[in-house]
Structure formats: structure tokens, C-alpha cells
Residue frames relative to the residue before (quaternion, step in Angstrom):
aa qw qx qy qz dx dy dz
X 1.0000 0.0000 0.0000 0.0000 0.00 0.00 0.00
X 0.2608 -0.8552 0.4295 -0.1270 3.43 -1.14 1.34
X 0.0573 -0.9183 0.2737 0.2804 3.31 0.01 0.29
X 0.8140 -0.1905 0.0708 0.5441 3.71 0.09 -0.72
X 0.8444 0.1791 -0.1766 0.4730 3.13 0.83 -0.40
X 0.6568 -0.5354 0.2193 0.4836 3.46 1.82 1.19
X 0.4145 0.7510 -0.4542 0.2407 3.83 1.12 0.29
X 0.1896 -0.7352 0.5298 0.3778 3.88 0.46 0.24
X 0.3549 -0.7037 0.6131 0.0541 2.75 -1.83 1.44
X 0.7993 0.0005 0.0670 0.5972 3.65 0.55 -1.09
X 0.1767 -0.7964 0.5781 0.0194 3.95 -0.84 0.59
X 0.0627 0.7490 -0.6549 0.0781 3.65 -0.68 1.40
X 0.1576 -0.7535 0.6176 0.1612 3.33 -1.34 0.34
X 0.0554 -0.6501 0.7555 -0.0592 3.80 -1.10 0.90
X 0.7699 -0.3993 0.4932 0.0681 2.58 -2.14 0.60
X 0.7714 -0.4760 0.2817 0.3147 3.42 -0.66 0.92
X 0.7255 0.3199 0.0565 0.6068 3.40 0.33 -2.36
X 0.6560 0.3908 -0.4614 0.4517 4.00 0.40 0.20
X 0.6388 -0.6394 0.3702 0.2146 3.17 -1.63 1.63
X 0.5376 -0.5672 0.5334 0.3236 3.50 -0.82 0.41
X 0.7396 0.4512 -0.2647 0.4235 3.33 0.43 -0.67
X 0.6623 0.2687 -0.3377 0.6125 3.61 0.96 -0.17
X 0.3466 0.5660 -0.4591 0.5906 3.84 0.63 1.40
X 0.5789 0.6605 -0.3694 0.3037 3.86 0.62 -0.94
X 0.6933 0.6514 -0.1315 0.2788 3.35 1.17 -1.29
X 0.6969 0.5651 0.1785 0.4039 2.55 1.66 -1.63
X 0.4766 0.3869 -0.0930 0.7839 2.92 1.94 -1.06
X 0.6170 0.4562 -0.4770 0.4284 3.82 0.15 -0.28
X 0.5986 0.6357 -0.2731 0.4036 3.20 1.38 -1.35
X 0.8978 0.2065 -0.1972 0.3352 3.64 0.36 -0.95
X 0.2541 0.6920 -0.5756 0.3539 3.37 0.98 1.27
X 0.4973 -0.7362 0.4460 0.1088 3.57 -0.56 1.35
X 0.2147 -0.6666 0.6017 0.3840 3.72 -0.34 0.54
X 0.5721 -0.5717 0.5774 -0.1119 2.65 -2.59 0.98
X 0.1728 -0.7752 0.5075 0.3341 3.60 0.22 0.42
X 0.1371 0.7783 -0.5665 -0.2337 3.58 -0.83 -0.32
X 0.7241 -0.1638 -0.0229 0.6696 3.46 0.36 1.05
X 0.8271 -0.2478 0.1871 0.4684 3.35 -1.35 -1.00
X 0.7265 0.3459 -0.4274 0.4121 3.71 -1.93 -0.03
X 0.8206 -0.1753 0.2445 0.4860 3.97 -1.70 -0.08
X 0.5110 -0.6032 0.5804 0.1951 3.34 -1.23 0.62
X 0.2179 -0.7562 0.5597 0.2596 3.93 -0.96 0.42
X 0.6179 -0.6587 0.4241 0.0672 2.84 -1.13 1.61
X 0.7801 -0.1553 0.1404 0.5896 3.52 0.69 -1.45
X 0.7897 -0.4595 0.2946 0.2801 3.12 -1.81 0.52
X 0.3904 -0.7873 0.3218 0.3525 3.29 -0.52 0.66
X 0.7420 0.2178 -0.2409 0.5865 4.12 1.33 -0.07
X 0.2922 -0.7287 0.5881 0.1944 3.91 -0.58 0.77
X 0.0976 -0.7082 0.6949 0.0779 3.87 -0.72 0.66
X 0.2247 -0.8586 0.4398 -0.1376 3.27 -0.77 1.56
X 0.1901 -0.7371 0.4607 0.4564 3.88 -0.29 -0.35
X 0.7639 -0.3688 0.2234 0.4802 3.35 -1.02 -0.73
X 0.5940 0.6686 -0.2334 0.3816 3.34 1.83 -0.92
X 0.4089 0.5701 -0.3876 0.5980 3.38 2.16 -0.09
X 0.8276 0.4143 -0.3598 0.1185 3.84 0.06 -0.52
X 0.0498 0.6753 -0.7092 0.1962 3.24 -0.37 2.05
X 0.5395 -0.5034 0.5505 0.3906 3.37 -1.58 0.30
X 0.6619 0.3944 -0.4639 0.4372 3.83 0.71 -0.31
X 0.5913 0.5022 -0.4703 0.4208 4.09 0.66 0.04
X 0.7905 0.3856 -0.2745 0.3887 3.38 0.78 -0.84
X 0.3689 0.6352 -0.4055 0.5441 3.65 1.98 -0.34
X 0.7653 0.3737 -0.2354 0.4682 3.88 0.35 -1.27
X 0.6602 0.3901 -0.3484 0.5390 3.77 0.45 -0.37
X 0.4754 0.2712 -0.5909 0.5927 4.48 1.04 0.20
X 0.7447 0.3999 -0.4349 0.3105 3.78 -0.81 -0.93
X 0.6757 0.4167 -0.4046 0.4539 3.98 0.52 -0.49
X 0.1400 -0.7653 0.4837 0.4010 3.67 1.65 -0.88
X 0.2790 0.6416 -0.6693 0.2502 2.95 -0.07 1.51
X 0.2264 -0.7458 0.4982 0.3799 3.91 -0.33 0.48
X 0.4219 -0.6205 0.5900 0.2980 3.99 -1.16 1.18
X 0.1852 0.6374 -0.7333 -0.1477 3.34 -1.46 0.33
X 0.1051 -0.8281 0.5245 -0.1676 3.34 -0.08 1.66
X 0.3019 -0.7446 0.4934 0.3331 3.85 -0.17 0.90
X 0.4168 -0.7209 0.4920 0.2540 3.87 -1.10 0.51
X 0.5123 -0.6101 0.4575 0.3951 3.39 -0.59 0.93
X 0.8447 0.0991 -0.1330 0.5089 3.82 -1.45 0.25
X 0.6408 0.5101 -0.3929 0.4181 3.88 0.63 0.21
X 0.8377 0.2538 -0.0920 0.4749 3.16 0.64 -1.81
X 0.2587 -0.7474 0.4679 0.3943 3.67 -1.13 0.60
X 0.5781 -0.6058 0.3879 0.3852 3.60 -1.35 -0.31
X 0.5365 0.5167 -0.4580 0.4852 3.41 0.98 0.54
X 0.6237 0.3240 -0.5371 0.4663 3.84 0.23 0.55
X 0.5813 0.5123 -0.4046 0.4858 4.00 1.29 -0.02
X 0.5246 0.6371 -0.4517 0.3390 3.54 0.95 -0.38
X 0.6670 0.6318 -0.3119 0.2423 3.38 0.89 -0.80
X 0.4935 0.7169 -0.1041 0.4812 2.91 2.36 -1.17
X 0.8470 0.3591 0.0593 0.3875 2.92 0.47 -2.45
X 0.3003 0.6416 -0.5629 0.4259 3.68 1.46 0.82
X 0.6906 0.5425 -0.3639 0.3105 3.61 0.52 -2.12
X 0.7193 0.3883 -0.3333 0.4698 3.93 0.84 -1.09
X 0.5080 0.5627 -0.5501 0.3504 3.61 0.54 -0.31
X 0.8561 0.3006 -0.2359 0.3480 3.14 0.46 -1.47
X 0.5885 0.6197 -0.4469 0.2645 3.16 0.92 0.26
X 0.2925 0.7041 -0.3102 0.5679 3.20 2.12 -0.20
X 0.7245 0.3057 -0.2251 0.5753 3.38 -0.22 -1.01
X 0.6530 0.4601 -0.4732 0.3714 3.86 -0.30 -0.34
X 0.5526 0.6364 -0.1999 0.4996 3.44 1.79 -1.23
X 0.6774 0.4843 -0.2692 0.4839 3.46 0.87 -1.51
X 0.3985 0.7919 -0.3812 0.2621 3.77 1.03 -0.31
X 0.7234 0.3727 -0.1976 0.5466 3.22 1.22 -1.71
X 0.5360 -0.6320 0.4689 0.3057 3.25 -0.77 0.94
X 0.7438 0.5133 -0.2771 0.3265 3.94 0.59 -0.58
X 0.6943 0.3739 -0.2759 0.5495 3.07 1.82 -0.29
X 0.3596 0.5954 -0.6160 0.3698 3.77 1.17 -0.07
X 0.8058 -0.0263 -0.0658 0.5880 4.00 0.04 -1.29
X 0.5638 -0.6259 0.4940 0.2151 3.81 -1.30 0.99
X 0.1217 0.8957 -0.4249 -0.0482 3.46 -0.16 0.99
X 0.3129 0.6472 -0.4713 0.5109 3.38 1.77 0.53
X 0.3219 -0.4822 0.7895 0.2013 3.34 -1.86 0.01
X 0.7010 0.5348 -0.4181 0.2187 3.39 0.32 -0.64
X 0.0440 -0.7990 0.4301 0.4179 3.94 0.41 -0.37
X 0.4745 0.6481 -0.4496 0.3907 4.32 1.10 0.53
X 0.7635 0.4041 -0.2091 0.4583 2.78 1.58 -0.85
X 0.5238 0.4432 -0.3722 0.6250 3.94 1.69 -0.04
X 0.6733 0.4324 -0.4466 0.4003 3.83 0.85 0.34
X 0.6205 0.5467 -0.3801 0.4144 3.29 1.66 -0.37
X 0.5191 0.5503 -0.3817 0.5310 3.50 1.24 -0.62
X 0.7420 0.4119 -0.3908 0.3564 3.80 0.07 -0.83
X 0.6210 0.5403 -0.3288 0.4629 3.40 1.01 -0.56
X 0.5909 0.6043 -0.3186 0.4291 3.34 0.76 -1.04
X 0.6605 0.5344 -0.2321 0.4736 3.76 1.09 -1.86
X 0.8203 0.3350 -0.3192 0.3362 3.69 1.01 -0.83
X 0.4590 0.5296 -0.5286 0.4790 3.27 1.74 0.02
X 0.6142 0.4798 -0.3833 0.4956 3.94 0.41 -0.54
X 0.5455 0.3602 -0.3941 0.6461 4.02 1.00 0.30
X 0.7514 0.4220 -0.3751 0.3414 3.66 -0.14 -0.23
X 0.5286 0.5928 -0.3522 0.4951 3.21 1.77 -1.34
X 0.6594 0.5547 -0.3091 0.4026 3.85 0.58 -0.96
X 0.6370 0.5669 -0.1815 0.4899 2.97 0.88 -0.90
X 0.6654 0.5665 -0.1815 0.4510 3.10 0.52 -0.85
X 0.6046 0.4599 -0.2086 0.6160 3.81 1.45 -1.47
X 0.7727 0.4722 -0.3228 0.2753 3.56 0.56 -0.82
X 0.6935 0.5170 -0.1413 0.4814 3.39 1.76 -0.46
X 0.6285 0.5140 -0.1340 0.5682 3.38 1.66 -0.34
């Protein structure tokens, strides 16, 4: 999960042959609260931009109960060119990812240790970030 300007927000890993879409929950889950001044910290974003491969009634059921509003394109309804506008920021954050050579192809067995590298790659995406705004 990504936000506007491609900063990773939350990081899950799954298995290969497991849907993306039953991942949504989980990855909603590990976005860190945020302080913004005083009272509880916010947890998650307040609109989720989604492809079509998001549209189950259990993605858009989990994104009302977390209150996140779903904008999720509808299979056979919506096209993919008003998501493109969205679905650039995660590409390229992918590729920034694909950068480190250990995470383009997975060469651990372990999966603690291919989660410590991904984290590591997105703190080394934020750190950039960070130089590029400052």
C-alpha cells in the first residue's frame, strides 16, 4: 500500500498462488498509525484506489468496517483508463523496489528474511523521498 506520491504505507507478503485480493485486509492492517497533532493517531487512509482484481464484496465489506472508502473499478462496467491515473504511483513504486537486486528475484527460502529485505528497500524509498522533499 502506497500513497500519493508512492511512499510505502503498509507491507504484506503472501505466497505466490494466493489471490491478491484476499491480502487487502491484512495490508490494510499493517499501515502504522500517524500522529497528527493531538487525540488517537490515524491508522489508515481515508479512500483506497483499487483495480478491478479488488472487486469482491469481501474487499469492499473490509474497507466499510476499517472506514476506509473503496474506490475499486467494477469488472465489465468500469474501464482501466480512468484507474491509470491512480495505478502509475504503485507501479512505480514496484519498480523503485525492483531496484534492489535481491528483491527483483527472491532468493531466500526464508519468508522473515524476504520481509526484512522488503522493509529495509521501503525504508531506503522513504529515505529518498524524504532527500527529495527537504
Amino acid at each position: 500500500m502506497v500513497d500519493r506520491q508512492g511512499t510505502p504505507l503498509g507491507v504484506r507478503l503472501s505466497p505466490a498462488n494466493r489471490h491478491d485480493s484476499k491480502m487487502l485486509a491484512p495490508t490494510l492492517e499493517a499501515v502504522p498509525g500517524v500522529r497528527h497533532g493531538q487525540g488517537r493517531p490515524r491508522k489508515r487512509p481515508d479512500k483506497l484506489h483499487a483495480d478491478k482484481a479488488y472487486d469482491h464484496h469481501r474487499c469492499r465489506t473490509g474497507c466499510w468496517t476499517r472506514r476506509v472508502s473503496p474506490r475499486i473499478a467494477r469488472r465489465g462496467i468500469d474501464s482501466s483508463e480512468r484507474l491509470g491515473r491512480h495505478r502509475w504511483v504503485v507501479e512505480r513504486t514496484l519498480a523503485w523496489l525492483n531496484r534492489f537486486r535481491r528483491l527483483a528475484i527472491r532468493y531466500e527460502r526464508r519468508a522473515d528474511i524476504h520481509e526484512a529485505r522488503v522493509i529495509l528497500g521501503c525504508a531506503l524509498i522513504c529515505l529518498n523521498q524524504i532527500r527529495r522533499f527537504c
